[in-house]
C-alpha positions in Angstrom: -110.2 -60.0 -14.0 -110.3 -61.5 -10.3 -107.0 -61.3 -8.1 -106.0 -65.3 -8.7 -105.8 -64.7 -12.2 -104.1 -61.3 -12.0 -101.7 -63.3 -9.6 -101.1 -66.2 -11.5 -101.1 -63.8 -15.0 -98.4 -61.1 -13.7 -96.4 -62.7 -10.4 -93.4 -63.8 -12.6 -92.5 -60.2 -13.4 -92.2 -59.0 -9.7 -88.6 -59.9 -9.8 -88.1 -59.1 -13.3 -89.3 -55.3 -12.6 -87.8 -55.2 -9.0 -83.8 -56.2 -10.9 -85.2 -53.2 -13.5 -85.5 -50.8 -10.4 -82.2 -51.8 -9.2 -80.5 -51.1 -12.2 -82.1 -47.8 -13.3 -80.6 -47.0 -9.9 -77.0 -48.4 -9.8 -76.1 -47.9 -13.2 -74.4 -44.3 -13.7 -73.5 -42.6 -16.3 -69.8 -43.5 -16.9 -67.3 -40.8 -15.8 -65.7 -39.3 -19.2 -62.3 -38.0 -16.8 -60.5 -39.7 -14.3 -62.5 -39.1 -11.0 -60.8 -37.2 -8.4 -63.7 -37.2 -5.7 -66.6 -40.0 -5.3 -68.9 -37.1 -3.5 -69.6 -34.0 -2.5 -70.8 -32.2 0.7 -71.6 -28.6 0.7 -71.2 -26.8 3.9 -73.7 -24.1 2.9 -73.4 -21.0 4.8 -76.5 -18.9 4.3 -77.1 -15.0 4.1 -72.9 -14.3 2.9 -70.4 -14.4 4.9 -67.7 -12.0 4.2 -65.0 -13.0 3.0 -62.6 -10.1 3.8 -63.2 -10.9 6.9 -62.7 -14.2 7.0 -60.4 -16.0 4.4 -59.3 -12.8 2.2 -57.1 -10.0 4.0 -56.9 -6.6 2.8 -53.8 -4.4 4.4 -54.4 -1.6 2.6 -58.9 -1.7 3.4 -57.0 -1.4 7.1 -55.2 1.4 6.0 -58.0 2.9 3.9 -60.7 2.5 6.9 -63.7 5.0 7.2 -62.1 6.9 3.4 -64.6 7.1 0.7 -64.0 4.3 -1.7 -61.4 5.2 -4.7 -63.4 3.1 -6.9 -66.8 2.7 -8.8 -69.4 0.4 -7.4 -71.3 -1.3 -9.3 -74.6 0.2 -11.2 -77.2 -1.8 -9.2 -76.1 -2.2 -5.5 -78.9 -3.6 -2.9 -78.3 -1.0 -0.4 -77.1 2.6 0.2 -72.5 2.3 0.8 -70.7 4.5 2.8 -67.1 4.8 3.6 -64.5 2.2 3.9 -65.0 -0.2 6.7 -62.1 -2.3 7.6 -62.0 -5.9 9.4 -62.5 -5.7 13.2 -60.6 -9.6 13.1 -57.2 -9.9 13.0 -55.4 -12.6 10.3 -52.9 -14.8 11.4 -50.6 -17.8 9.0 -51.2 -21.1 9.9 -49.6 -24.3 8.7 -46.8 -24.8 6.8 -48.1 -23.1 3.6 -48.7 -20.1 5.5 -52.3 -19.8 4.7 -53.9 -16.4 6.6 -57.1 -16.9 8.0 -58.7 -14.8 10.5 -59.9 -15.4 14.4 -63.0 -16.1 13.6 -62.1 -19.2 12.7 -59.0 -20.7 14.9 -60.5 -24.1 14.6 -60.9 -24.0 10.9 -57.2 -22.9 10.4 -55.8 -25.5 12.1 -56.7 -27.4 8.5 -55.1 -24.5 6.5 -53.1 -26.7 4.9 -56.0 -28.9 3.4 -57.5 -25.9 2.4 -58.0 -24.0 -1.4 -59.4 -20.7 -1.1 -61.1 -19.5 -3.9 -60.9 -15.4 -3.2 -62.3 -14.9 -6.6 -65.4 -16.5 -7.4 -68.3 -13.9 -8.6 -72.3 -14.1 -9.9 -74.6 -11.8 -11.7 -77.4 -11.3 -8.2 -76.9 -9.0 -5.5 -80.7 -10.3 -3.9 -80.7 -13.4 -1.9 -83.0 -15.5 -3.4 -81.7 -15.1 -7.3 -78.2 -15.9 -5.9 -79.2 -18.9 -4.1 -80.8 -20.3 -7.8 -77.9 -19.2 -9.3 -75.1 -20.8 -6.5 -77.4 -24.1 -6.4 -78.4 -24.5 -10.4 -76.5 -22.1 -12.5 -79.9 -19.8 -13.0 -81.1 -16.7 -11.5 -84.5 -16.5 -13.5 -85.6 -20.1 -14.5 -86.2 -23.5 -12.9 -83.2 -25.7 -13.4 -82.0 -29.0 -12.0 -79.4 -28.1 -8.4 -76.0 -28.9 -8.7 -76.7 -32.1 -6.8 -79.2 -33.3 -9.0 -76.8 -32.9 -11.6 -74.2 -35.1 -10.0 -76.5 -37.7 -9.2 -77.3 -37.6 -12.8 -74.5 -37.9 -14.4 -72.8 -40.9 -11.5 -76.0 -42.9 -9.8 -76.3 -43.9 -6.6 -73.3 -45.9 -4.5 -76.5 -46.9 -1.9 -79.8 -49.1 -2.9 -81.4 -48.4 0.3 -80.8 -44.3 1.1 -81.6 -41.7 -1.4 -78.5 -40.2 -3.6 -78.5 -37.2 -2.4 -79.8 -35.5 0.9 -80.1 -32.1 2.3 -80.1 -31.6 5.9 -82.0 -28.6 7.4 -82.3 -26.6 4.4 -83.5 -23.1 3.8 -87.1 -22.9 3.0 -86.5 -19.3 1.8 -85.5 -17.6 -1.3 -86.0 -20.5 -3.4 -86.6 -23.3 -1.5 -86.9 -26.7 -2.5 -85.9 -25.4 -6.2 -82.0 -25.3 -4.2 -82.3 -29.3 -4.0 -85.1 -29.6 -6.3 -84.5 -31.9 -10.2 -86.5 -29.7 -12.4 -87.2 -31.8 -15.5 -84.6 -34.4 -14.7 -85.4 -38.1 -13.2 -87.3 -38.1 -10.1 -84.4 -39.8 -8.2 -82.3 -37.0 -8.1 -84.1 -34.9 -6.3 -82.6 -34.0 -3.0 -84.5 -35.7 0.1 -84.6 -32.9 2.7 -84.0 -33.7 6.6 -85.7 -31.5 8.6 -85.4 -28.0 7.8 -83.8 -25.0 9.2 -86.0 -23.9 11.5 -86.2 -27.4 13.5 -83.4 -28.1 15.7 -81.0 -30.6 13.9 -81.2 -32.8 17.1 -84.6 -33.8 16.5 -85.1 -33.8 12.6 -86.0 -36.9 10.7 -87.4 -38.6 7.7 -90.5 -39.8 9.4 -93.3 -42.4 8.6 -91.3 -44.0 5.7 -93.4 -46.8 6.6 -96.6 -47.1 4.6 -98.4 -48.6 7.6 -96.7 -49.2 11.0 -99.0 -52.0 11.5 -97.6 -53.8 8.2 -94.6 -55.9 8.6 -92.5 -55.7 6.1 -93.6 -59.0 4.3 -97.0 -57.8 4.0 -95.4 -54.5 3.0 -93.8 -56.2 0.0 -96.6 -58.0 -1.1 -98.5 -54.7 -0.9 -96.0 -52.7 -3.5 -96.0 -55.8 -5.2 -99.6 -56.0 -6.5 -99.6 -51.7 -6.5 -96.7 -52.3 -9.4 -98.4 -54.9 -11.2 -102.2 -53.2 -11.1 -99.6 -50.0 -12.5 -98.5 -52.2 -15.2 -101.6 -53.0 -16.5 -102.4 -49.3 -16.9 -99.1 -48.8 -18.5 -100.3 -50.4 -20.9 -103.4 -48.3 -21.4 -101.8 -45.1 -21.4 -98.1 -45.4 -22.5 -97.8 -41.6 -22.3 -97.5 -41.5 -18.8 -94.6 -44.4 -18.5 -91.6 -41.9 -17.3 -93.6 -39.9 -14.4 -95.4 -43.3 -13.6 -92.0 -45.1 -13.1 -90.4 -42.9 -11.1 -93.3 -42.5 -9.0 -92.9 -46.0 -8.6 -89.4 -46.2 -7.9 -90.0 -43.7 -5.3 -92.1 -46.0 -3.7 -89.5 -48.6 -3.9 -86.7 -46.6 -2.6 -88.9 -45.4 0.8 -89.7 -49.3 1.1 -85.8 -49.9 1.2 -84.6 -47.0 3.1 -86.9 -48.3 6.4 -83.7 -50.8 6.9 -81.5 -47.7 7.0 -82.3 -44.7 7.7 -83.4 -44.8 11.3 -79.8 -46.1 11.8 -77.8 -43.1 9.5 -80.0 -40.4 11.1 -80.0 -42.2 15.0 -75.8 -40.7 16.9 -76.3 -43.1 20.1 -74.0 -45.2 18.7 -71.4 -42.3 18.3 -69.0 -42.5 20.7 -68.4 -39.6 23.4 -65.3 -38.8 22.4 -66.5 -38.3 18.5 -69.7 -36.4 19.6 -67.0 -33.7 21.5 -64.6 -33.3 18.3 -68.3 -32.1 16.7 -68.8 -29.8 19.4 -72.2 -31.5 20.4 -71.7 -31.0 24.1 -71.4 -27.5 23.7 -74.6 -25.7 23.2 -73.1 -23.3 20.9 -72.4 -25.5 18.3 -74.6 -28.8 19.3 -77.2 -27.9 16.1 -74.3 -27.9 13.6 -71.9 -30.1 14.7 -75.6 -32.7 14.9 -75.9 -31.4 11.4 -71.9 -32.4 10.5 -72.1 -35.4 11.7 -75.1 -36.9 10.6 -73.7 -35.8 7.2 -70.5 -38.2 7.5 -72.9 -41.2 8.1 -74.5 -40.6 5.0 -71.7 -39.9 3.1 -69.9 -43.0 4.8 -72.6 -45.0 3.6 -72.4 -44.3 -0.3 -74.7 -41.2 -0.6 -73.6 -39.3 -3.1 -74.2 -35.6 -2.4 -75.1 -34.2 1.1 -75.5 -30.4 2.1 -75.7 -28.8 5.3 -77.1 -25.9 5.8 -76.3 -22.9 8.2 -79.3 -20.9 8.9 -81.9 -20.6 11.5 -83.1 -17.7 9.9 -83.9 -16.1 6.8 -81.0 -14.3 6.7 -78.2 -16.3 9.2 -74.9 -14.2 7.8 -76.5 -11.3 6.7 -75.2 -8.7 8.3 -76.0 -5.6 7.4 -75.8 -4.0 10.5 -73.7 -5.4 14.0 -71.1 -7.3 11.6 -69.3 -7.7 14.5 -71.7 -9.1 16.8 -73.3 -11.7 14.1 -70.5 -12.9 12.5 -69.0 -13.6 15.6 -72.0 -15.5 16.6 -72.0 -17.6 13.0 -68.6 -18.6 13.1 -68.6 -19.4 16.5 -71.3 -22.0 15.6 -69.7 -24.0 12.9 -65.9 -23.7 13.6 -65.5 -26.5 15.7 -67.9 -28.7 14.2 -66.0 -27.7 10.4 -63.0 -28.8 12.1 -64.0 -31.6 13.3 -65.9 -33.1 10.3 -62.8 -32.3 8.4 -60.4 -33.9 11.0 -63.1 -36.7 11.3 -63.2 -37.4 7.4 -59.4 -37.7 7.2 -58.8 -40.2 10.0 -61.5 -42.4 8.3 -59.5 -41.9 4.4 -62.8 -40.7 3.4 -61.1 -37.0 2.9 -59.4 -38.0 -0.6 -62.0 -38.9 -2.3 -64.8 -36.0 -0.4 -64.8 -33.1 -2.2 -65.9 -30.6 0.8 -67.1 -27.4 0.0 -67.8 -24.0 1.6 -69.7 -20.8 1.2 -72.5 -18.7 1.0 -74.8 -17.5 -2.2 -72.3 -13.8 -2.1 -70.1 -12.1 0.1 -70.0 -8.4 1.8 -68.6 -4.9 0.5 -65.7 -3.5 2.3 -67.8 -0.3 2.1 -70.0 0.4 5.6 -73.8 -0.4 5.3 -74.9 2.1 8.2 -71.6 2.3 10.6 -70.5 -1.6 11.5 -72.4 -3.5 8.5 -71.6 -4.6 5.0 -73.6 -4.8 2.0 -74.0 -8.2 -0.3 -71.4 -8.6 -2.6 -71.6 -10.9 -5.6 -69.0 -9.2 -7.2 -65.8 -10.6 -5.6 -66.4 -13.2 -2.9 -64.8 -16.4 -1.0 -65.3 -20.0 -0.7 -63.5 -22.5 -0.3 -62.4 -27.0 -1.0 -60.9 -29.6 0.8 -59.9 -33.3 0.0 -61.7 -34.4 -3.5 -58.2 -34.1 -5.5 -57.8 -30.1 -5.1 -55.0 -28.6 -3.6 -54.4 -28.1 0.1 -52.7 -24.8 1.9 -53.3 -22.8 -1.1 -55.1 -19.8 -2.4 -56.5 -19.2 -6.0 -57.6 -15.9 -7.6 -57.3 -12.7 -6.2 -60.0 -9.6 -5.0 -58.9 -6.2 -5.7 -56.6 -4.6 -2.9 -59.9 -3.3 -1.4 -62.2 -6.9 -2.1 -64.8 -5.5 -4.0 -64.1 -7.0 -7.0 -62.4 -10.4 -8.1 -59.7 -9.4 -10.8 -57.5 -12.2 -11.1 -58.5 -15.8 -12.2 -61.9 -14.9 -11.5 -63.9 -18.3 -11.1 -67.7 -17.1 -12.4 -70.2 -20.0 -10.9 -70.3 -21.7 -13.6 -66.6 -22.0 -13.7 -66.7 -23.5 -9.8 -69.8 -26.1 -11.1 -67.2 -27.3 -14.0 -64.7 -27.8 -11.5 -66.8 -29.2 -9.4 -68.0 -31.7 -12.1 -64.6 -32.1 -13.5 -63.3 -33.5 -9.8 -66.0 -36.0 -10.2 -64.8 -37.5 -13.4 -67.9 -35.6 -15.4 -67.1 -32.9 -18.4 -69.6 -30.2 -18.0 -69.9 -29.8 -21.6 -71.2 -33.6 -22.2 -73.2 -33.6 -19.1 -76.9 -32.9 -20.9 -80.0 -33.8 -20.4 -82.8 -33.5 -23.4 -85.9 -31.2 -22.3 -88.4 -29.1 -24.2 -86.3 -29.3 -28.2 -82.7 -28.6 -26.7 -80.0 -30.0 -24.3 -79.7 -28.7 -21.2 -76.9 -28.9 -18.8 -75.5 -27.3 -15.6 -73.3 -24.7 -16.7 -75.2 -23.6 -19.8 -72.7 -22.3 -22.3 -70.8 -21.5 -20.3 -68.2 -23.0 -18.0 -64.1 -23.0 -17.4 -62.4 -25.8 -15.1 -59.6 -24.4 -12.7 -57.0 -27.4 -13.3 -54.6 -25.0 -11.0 -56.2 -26.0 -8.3 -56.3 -30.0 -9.0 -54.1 -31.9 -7.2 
């Protein structure tokens, strides 16, 4: 067949399969509940942070300091415990519900009443790199679709020209791209990464989205154009491959789109100076997060549907096991302004009601000593906590033990705190599946409770 009669046999379905593209994209899966949230960001803080020295006081660990614990640990622990260790930060109450949160985070506090504190959420892997699988898909041992994958799933995209879901300067470590990654669901709800955590968040980008920078984008469309229509024909010669081929495809299509946006989302110069200070970007301290922050609320302004940001710049960012003092101080001293900000920033745009913001890391730390001033990873009783998205502000939910080794009241498993989660979206958990290898599949398992105490 020469090209004037592929042309003249195959041009009137450019449009026909371009409309297709469009609608594969925009068309999401109905929500089964009344949404709360429209999206998601994940503040992810990497390594652990503690959370009993953070968001979760404990009098009587103060009172109990450098005693041998009156309790059992667990069987398998990841190091050797000693003694009790108590919090070298003090808590104070801030807003009007009184919230206690400690000095490492005064910025951060000043939101207290915008914040639910989850003291009691809890996983099954005291080692880094299961407890990332299991924070960011609901599996410690297998290859699953992440949590944003999942949403983008079950809702679509709200933006034809930037991908659903973005991660910006992600961990490549203990799991990487498996943390963002779709497993056996549609290719288009995989997570694009920016950059990654050892690049400086100034300077990362989704580069060379072009095909050719000396095609314009005319040519360009002709181009995809004729590579769809010569795919079509072998469609048609090997029908088997029609789902990978498509999506490959529509990947193609998506990176065509996205050179009319994403320069602009991922570009601050047109930030004012004002905006760039609330983020803390003038300060080199927190310049790299508060970069991070907020190039996140120009994506989310624009309709992306999931975005995570991740604090690490290096394997093991909060994971102190020795010098607690020392590197926890240094973490939070990096993200609480630019936290604060993105939260006060959100709310004076109204995108904070419908945002469901989320913090944490993959565990949290022992109140027993690791060595004299570190802590242990704790998956046994640790914090995180929401803002805006329909939960409830100047709150806390679940409880540790007086100590904070272990959660003991309304204990929120992960897959409890991915129902939620999906729940504040308008999604049930339980008819969120996806049909892989002779069974359905979804997030949470079998598993899976929603905390409606928290909803708004």
């Amino acid at each position: 067949m020469d090209r004037r009669t592929l042309l003249q046999r195959y041009a009137t379905g450019f449009g026909h399969l371009a409309f297709i593209s469009l609608l594969r994209a925009e068309s999401p899966h109905l929500p089964t509940i009344a949404p709360r949230a429209k999206r998601v960001v994940f503040l992810f803080m990497k390594g652990g942070p503690s959370g009993i020295d953070t968001f979760d006081p404990k009098p009587q660990l103060d009172k109990d300091h450098g005693k041998p614990p009156p309790f059992a640990l667990p069987k398998i622990t990841f190091a050797k415990q000693g003694n009790l260790l108590k919090s070298p930060w003090r808590f104070r109450q801030y807003g009007q519900s009184g919230l206690p949160v400690s000095d490492l985070f005064p910025h951060v506090a000043k939101h207290a009443d915008d914040l639910c504190v989850l003291r009691s959420v809890h996983g099954t892997n005291t080692a880094h790199g299961a407890a990332l699988l299991k924070l960011h898909t609901g599996s410690d041992t297998f290859v699953r679709p992440s949590l944003g994958a999942w949403t983008v799933y079950g809702l679509g995209s709200d933006n034809a020209n930037l991908p659903a879901f973005v991660t910006i300067c992600p961990t490549l470590a203990h799991g990487g791209v498996t943390n963002w990654g779709a497993a056996f669901l549609p290719a288009h709800c995989q997570g694009t990464p920016i950059g990654n955590a050892s690049q400086a968040a100034e300077h990362v980008r989704v580069k060379d989205i072009a095909n050719s920078r000396d095609l314009d984008r005319h040519t360009q469309r002709q181009q995809l154009n004729l590579f769809r229509s010569l795919n079509e024909i072998h469609l048609h010669q090997h029908p088997s491959q029609e789902k990978v081929l498509r999506e490959r495809l529509d990947s193609f299509e998506l990176a065509y789109r996205m050179q009319s946006e994403m320069p602009d989302v991922q570009t601050l110069d047109k930030e004012s100076s004002a905006t760039k200070r609330l983020y803390g970007i003038d300060d080199p301290v927190t310049a790299d997060f508060g970069h991070q922050c907020l190039m996140a609320r120009r994506f989310l302004e624009r309709g992306v549907r999931f975005v995570q940001v991740t604090h690490s710049d290096s394997e093991v960012q909060w994971d102190q096991h020795s010098n607690l003092y020392q590197g926890h101080t240094k973490n939070a001293a990096e993200v609480d302004k630019p936290i604060a900000g993105f939260l006060t920033d959100l709310k004076s745009r109204g995108l904070l009601d419908d945002t469901l913001v989320l913090w944490g890391g993959e565990f949290g730390r022992t109140p027993t000593a690791q060595g004299t001033n570190g802590r242990d990873h704790n998956p046994h009783g640790f914090t995180m906590w929401m803002a805006g998205g329909g939960v409830k502000g100047g709150m806390a939910y679940g409880a540790t033990d007086e100590y904070g080794y272990y959660a003991v009241e309304n204990k929120m498993h992960i897959h409890d705190l991915h129902a939620t989660i999906l729940h504040l979206l308008g999604i049930d958990h339980e008819q969120l599946t996806y049909r892989y290898g002779g069974r359905d599949f979804r997030l949470t398992d079998v598993y899976g409770h929603v905390a409606h105490d928290i909803l708004a």
